[in-house]
VOPAGU-2260 file (C-alpha; in pm, 1 decimal, decimal comma):
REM VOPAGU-2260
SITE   aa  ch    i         X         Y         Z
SITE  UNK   A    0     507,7   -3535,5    4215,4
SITE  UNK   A    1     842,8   -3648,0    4044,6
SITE  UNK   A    2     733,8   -3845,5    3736,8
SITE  UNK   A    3     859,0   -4076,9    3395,0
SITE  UNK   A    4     794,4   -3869,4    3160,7
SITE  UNK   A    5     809,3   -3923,6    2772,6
SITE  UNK   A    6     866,7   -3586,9    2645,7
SITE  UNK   A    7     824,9   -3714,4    2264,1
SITE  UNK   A    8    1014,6   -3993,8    2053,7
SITE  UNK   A    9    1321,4   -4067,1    2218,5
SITE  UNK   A   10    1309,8   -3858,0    2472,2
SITE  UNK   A   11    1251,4   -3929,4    2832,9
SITE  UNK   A   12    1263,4   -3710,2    3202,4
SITE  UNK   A   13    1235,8   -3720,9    3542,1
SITE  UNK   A   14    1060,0   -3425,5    3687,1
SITE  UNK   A   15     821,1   -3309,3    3886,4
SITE  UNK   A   16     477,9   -3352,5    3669,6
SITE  UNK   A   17     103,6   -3275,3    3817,6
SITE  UNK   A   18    -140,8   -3547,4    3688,0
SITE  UNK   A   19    -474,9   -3383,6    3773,4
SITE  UNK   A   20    -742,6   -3638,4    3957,4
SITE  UNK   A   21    -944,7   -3593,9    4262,9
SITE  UNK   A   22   -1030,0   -3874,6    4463,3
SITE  UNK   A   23   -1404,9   -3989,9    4381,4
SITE  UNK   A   24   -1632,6   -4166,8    4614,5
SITE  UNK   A   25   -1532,9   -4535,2    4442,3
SITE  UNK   A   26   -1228,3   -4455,4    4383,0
SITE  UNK   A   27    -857,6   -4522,1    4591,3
SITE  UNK   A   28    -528,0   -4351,2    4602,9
SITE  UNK   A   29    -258,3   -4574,7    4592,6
SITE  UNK   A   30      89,8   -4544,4    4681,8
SITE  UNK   A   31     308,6   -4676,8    4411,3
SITE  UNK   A   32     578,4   -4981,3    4433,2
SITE  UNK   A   33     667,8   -5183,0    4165,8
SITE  UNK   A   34     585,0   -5100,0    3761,0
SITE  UNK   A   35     717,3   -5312,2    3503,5
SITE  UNK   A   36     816,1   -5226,7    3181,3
SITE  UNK   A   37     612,9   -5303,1    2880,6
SITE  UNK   A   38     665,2   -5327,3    2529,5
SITE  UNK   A   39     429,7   -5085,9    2415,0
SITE  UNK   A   40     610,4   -4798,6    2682,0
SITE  UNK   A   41     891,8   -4928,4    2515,5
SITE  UNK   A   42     754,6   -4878,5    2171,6
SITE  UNK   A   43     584,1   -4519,1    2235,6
SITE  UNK   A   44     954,2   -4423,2    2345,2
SITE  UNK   A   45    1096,8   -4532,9    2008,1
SITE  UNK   A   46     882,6   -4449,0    1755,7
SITE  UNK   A   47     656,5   -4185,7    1944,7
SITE  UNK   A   48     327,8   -4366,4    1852,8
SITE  UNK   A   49     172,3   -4699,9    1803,7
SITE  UNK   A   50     -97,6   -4731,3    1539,1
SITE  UNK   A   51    -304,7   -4434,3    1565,5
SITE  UNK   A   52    -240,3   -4380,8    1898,5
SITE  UNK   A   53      49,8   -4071,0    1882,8
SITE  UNK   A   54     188,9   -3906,3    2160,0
SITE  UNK   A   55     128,0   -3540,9    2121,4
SITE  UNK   A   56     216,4   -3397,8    2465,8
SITE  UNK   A   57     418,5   -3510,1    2772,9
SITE  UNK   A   58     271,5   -3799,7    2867,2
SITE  UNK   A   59     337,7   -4068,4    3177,2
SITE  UNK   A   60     486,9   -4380,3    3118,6
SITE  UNK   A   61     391,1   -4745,4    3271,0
SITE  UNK   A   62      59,6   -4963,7    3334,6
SITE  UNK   A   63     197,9   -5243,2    3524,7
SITE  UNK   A   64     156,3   -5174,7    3838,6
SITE  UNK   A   65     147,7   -5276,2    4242,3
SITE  UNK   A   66     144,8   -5038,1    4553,6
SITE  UNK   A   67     -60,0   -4996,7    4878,2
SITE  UNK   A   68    -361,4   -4854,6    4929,7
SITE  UNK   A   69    -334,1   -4480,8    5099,9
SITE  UNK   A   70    -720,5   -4332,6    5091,0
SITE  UNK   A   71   -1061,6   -4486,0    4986,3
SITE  UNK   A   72   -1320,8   -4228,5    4857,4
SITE  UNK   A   73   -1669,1   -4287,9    5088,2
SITE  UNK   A   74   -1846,2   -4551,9    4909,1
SITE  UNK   A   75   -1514,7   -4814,5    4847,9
SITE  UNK   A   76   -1604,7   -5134,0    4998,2
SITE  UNK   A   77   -1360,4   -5479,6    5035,7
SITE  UNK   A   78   -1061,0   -5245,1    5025,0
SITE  UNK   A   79    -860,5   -5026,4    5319,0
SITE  UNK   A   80    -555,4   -4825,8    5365,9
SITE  UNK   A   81    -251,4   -5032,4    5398,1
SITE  UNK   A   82    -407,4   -5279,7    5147,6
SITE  UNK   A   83    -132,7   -5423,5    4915,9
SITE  UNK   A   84    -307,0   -5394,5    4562,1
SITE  UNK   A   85    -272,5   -5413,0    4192,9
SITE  UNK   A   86    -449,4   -5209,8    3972,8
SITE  UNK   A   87    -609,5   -5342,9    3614,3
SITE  UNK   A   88    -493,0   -5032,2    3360,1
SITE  UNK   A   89    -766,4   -5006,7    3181,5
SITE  UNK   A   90   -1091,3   -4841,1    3274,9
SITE  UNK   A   91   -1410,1   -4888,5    3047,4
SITE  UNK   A   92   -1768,3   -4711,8    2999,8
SITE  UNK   A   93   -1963,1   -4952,2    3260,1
SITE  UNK   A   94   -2264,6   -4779,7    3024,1
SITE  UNK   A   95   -2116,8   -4903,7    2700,9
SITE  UNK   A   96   -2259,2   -5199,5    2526,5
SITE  UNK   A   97   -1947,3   -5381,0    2584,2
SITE  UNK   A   98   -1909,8   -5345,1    2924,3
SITE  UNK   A   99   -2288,5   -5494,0    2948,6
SITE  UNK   A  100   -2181,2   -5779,5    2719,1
SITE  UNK   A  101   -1882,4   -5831,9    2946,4
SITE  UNK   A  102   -1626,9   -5753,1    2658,6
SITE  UNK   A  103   -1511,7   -5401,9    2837,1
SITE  UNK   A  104   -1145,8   -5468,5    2742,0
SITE  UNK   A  105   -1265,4   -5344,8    2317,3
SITE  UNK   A  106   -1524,8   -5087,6    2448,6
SITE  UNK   A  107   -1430,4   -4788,5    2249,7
SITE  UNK   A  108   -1450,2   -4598,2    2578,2
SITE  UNK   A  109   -1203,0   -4735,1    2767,4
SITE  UNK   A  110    -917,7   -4557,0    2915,7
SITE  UNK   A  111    -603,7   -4714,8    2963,7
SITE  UNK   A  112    -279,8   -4588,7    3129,0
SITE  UNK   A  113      31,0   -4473,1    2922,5
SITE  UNK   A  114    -198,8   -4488,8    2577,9
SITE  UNK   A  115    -214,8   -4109,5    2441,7
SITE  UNK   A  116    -355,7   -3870,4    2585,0
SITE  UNK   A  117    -406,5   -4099,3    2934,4
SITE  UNK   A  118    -114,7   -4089,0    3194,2
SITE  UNK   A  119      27,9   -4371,9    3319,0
SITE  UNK   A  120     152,5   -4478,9    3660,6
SITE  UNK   A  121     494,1   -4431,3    3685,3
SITE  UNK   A  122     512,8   -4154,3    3964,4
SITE  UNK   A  123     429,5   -4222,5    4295,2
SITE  UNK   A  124      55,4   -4192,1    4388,5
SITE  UNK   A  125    -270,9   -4308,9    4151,5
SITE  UNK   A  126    -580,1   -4211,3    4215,4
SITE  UNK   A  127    -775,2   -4523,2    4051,5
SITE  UNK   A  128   -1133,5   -4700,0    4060,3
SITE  UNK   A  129   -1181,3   -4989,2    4344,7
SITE  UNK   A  130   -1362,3   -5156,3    4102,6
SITE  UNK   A  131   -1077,4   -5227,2    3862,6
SITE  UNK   A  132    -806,2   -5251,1    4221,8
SITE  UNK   A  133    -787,0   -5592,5    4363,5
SITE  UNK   A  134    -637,7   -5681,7    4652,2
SITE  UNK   A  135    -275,6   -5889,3    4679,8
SITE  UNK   A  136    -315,3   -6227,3    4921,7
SITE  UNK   A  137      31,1   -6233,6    5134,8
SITE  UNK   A  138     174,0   -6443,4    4936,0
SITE  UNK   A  139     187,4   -6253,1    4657,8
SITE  UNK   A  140     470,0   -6033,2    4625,2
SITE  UNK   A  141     504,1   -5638,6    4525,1
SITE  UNK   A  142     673,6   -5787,4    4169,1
SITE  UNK   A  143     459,1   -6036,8    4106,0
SITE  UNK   A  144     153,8   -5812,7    4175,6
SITE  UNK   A  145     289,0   -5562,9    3930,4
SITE  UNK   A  146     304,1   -5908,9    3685,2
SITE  UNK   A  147     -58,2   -5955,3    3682,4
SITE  UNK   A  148     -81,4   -5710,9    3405,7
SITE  UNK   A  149     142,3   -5934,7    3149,2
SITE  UNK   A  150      39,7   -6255,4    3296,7
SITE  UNK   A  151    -349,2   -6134,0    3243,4
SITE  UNK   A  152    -294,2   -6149,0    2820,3
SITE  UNK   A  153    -194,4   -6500,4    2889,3
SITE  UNK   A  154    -522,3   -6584,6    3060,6
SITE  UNK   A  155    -733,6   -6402,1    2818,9
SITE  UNK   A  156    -527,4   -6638,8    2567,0
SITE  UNK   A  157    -580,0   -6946,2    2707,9
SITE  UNK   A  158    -962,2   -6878,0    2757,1
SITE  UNK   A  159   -1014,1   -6750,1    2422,4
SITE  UNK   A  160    -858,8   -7108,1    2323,2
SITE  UNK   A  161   -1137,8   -7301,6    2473,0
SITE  UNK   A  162    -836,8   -7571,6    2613,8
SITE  UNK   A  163    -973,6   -7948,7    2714,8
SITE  UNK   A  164    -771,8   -8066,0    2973,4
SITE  UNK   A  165    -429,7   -8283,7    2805,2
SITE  UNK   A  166    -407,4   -8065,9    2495,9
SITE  UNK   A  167    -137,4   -8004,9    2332,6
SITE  UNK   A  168     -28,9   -7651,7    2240,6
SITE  UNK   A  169     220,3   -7442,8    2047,3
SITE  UNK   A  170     378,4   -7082,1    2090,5
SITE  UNK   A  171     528,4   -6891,8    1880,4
SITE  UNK   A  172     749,3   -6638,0    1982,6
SITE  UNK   A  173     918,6   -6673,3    2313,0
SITE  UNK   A  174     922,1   -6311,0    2398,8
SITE  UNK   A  175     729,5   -6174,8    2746,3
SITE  UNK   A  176     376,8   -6238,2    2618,9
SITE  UNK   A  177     477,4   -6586,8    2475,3
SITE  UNK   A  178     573,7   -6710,5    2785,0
SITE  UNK   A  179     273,6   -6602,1    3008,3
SITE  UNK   A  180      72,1   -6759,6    2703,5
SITE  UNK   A  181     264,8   -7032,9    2754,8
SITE  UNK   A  182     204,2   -7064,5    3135,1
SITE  UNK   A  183    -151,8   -6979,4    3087,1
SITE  UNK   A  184    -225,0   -7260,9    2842,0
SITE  UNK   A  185     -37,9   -7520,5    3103,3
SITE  UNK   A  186    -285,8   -7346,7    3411,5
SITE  UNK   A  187    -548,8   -7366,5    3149,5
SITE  UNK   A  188    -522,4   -7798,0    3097,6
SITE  UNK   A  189    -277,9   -7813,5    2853,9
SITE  UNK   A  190     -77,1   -8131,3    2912,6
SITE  UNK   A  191     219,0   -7994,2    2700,6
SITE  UNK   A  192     355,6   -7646,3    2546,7
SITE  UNK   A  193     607,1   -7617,5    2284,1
SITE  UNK   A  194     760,6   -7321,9    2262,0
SITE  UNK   A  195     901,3   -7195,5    1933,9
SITE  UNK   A  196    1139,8   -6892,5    1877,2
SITE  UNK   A  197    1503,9   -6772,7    1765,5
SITE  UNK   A  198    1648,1   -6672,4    2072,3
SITE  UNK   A  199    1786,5   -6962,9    2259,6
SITE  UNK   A  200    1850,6   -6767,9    2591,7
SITE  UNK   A  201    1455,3   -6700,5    2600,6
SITE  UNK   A  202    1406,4   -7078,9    2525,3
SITE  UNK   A  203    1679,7   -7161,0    2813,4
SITE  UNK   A  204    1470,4   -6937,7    3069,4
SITE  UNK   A  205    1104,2   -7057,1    2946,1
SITE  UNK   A  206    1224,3   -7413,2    2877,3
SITE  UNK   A  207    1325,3   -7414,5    3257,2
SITE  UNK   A  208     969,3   -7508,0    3351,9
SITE  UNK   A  209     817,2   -7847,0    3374,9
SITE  UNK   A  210     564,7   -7951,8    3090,7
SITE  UNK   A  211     731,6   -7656,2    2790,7
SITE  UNK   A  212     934,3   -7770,7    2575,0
SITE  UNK   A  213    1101,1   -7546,0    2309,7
SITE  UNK   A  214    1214,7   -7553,8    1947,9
SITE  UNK   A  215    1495,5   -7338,6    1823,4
SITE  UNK   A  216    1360,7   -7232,3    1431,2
SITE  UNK   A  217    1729,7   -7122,1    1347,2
SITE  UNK   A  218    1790,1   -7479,5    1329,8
SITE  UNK   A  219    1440,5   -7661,2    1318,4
SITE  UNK   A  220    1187,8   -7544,8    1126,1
SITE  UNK   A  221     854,4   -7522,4    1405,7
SITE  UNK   A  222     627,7   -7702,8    1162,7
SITE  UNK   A  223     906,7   -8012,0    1161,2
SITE  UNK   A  224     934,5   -8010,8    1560,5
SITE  UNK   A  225     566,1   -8018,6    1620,9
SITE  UNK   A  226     485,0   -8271,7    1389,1
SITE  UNK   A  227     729,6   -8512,8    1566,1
SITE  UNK   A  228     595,5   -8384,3    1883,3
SITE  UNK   A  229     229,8   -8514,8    1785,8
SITE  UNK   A  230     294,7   -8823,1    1576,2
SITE  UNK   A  231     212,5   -8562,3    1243,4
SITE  UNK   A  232    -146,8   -8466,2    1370,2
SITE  UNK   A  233     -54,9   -8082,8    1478,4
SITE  UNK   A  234    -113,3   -7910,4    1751,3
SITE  UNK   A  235    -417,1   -7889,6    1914,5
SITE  UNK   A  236    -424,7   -7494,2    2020,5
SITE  UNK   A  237    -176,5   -7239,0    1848,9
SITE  UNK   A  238     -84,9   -6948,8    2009,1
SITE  UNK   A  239      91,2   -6712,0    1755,1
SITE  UNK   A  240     262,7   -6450,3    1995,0
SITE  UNK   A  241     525,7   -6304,2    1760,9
SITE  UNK   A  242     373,3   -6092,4    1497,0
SITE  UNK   A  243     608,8   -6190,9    1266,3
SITE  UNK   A  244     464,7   -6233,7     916,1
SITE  UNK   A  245     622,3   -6559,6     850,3
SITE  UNK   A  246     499,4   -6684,5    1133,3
SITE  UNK   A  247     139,8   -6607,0    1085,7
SITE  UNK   A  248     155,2   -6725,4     732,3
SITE  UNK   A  249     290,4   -7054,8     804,6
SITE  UNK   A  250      72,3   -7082,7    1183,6
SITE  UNK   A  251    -169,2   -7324,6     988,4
SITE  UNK   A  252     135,2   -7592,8     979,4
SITE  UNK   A  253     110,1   -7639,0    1304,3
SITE  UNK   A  254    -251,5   -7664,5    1392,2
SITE  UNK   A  255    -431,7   -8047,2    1386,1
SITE  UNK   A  256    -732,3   -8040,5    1181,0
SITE  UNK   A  257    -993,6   -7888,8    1387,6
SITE  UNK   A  258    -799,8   -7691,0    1612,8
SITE  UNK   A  259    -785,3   -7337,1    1684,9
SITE  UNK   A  260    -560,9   -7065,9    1653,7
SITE  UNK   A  261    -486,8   -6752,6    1911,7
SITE  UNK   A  262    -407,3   -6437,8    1768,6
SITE  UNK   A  263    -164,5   -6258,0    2055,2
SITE  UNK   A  264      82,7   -6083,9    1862,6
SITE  UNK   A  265      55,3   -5752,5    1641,1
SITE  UNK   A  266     185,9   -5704,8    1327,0
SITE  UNK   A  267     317,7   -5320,8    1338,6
SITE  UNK   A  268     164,8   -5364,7     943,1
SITE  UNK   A  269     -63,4   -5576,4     757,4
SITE  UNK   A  270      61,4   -5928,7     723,7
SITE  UNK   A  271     -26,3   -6197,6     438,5
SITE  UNK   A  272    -268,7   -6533,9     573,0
SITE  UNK   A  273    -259,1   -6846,5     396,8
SITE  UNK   A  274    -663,1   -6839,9     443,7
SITE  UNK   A  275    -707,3   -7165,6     214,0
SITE  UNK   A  276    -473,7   -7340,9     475,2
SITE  UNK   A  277    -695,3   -7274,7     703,6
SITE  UNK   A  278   -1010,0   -7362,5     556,7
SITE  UNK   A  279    -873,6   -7702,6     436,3
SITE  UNK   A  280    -814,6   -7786,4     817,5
SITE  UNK   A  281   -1107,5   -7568,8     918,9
SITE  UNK   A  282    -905,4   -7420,2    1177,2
SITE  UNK   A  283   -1153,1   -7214,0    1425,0
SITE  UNK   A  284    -967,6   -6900,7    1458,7
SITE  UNK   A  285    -940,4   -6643,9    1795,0
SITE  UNK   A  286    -855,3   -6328,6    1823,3
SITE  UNK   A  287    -700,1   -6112,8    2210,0
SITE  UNK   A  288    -680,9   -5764,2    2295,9
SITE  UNK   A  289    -556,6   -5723,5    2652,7
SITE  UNK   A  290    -819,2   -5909,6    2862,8
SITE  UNK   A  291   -1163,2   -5915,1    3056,7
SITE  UNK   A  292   -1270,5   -6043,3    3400,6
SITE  UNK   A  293    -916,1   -6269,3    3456,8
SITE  UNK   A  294    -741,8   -6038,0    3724,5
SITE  UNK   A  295    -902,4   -6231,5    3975,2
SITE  UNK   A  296    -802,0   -6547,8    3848,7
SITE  UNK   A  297    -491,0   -6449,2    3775,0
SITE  UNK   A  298    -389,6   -6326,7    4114,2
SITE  UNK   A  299    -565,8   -6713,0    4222,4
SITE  UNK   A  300    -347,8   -6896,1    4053,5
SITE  UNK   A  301     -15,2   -6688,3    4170,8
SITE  UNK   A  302    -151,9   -6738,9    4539,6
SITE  UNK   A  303    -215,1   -7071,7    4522,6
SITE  UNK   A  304     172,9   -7139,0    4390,4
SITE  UNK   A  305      52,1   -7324,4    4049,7
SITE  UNK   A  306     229,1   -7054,4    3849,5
SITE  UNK   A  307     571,4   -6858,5    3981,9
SITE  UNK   A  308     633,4   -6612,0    3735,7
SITE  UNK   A  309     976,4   -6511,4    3922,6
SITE  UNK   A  310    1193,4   -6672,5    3711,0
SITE  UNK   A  311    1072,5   -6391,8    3442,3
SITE  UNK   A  312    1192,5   -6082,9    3615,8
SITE  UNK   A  313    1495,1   -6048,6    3521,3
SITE  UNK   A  314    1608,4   -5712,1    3718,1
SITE  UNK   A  315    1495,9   -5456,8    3939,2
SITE  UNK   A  316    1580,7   -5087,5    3904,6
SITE  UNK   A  317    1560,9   -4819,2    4159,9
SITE  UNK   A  318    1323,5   -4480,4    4036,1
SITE  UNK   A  319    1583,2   -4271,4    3970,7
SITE  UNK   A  320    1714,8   -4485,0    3731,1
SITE  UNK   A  321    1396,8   -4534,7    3502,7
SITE  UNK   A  322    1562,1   -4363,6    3204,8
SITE  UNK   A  323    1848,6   -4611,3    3170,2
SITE  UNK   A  324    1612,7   -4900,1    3265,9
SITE  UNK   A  325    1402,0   -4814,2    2984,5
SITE  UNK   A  326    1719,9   -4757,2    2740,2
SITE  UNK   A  327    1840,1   -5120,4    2836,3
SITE  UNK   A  328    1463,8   -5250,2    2775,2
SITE  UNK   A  329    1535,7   -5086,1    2417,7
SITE  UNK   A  330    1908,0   -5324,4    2359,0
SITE  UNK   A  331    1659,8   -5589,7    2430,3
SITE  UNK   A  332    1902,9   -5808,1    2585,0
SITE  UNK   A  333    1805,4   -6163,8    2485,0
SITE  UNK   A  334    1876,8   -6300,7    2846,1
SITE  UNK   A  335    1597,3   -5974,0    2972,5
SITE  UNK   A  336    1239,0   -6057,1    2992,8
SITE  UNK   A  337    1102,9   -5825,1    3207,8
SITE  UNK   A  338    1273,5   -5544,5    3378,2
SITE  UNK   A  339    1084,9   -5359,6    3699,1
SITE  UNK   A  340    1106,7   -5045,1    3848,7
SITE  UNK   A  341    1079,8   -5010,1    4237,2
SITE  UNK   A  342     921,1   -4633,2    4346,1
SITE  UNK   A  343    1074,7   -4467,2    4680,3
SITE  UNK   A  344     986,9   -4549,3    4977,2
């Protein structure tokens, strides 16, 4: 089958490219129709590797991901063919002490799609667990199924928060992840979200949405805007989504005493913390990587209309034309947040 293929840094095909998989008992084979583009395909195109994960061979790009359900192995149950589906990328140990503590997303085990040396999804058929495949209600489109993925960090955010209904909370870094952080929190209780970033045209698109409201730090330093947003107490949750070092330096500013901070973003390197600052507000501190057990409520809360992540995708590109939607995900247009790629029929 025709496939993305990431040949090594910088370099990117389309060819025919046979992932090997047969189709076990729990297991479904899935026909491909919307994949999004992530930053970490974007960032194992550019630099060939992120952290110690190196791409060493041809590998498959993409882990966001909706299609319909072609086969079920013998013993799938709650799932047919012609079910519309998305698929959660990665697939853990269910032996594995994390998996039995219900923390599967940081079981060493786990296999994930488009992380060295797994394939990921862009090419038209999967052949992936019904455990970790959950069905789309009808009012949940191809696109936005294939936004669960992002949209999922957002919940695991907003959970790992620990959010009392009318909190206030603060992002920073307005980038893909910020802003399903940002929705999350709101889902999550949160009576108000401010927003904090460089890029205006990201704070036009996320500032769009009833109860965010966004602070431009080229000309307003965050720590100013969100004391006048809470009468100089701080922030009850802070999200810090950017991975920017002066961001998580100065992230105590913005926290009321007590609070909590979310840890979203990664540093590509080791960053400085202002740990004192934190103690002398004795901040309770959170940490995310990817998510557990929130697909479900994810896809929920998309049904039910309380979040419309729509306004977020900003284009749609045919198959053939993954390579140059991947080179304009590298420009990094500041009016882009996510960019999709529609499979053949």
């Amino acid at each position: 089958m025709k496939a993305l293929v990431l040949e090594g840094k910088n370099k990117l095909t389309l060819r025919d490219f046979d992932i090997p998989g047969t189709l076990g008992p729990r297991d479904v084979r899935i026909k491909i129709h919307t994949v999004g583009i992530c930053g970490s395909d974007v960032h194992y195109y550019t630099h060939g590797k992120i952290g110690p994960f190196v791409v060493t061979r041809p590998m498959v790009l993409g882990h966001e991901a909706a299609g319909t359900v072609i086969a079920c192995g013998p013993e799938v149950t709650g799932l047919a063919p012609g079910d519309r589906v998305c698929m959660e990328p990665g697939i853990p140990d269910p032996d594995s002490r994390a998996s039995k503590l219900g923390i599967y997303n940081v079981d060493p085990a786990v296999t994930f799609w488009a992380t060295p040396p797994v394939h990921g999804c862009l090419t038209p058929e999967v052949i992936h667990p019904a455990a970790f495949t959950y069905k789309l209600p009808d009012t949940v489109s191809f696109a936005m199924g294939a936004m669960v993925e992002p949209f999922a960090i957002g919940m695991q955010a907003a959970l790992r928060a620990r959010i009392q209904p009318g909190d206030i909370a603060v992002v920073t870094g307005a980038g893909p992840i910020g802003m399903m952080v940002a929705l999350a929190a709101l889902a999550g209780g949160c009576a108000r979200v401010i927003v904090a970033d460089m890029a205006q045209p990201k704070l036009d698109i996320i500032g769009a949405y009833d109860g965010i409201e966004t602070v431009n730090i080229r000309n307003t330093p965050a720590a100013d805007a969100v004391a006048r947003g809470t009468d100089g107490w701080g922030a009850d949750v802070v999200f810090e989504c950017s991975g920017a070092a002066p961001a998580i330096l100065g992230m105590h500013q913005l926290a009321r005493p007590g609070g909590a901070i979310v840890l979203v973003g990664m540093p590509v390197d080791p960053v400085p913390v202002d740990i004192v600052g934190l103690q002398a507000r004795e901040l309770r501190i959170e940490t995310v990587f990817r998510y557990a057990n929130v697909y479900d409520r994810a896809i929920a809360l998309l049904a039910s209309g309380k979040v419309d992540l729509a306004p977020l995708v900003s284009d749609t590109l045919a198959f053939d034309d993954a390579i140059a939607a991947f080179d304009r995900a590298v420009e990094a247009r500041p009016t882009d947040v996510k960019l999709q790629i529609r499979m053949p029929d």
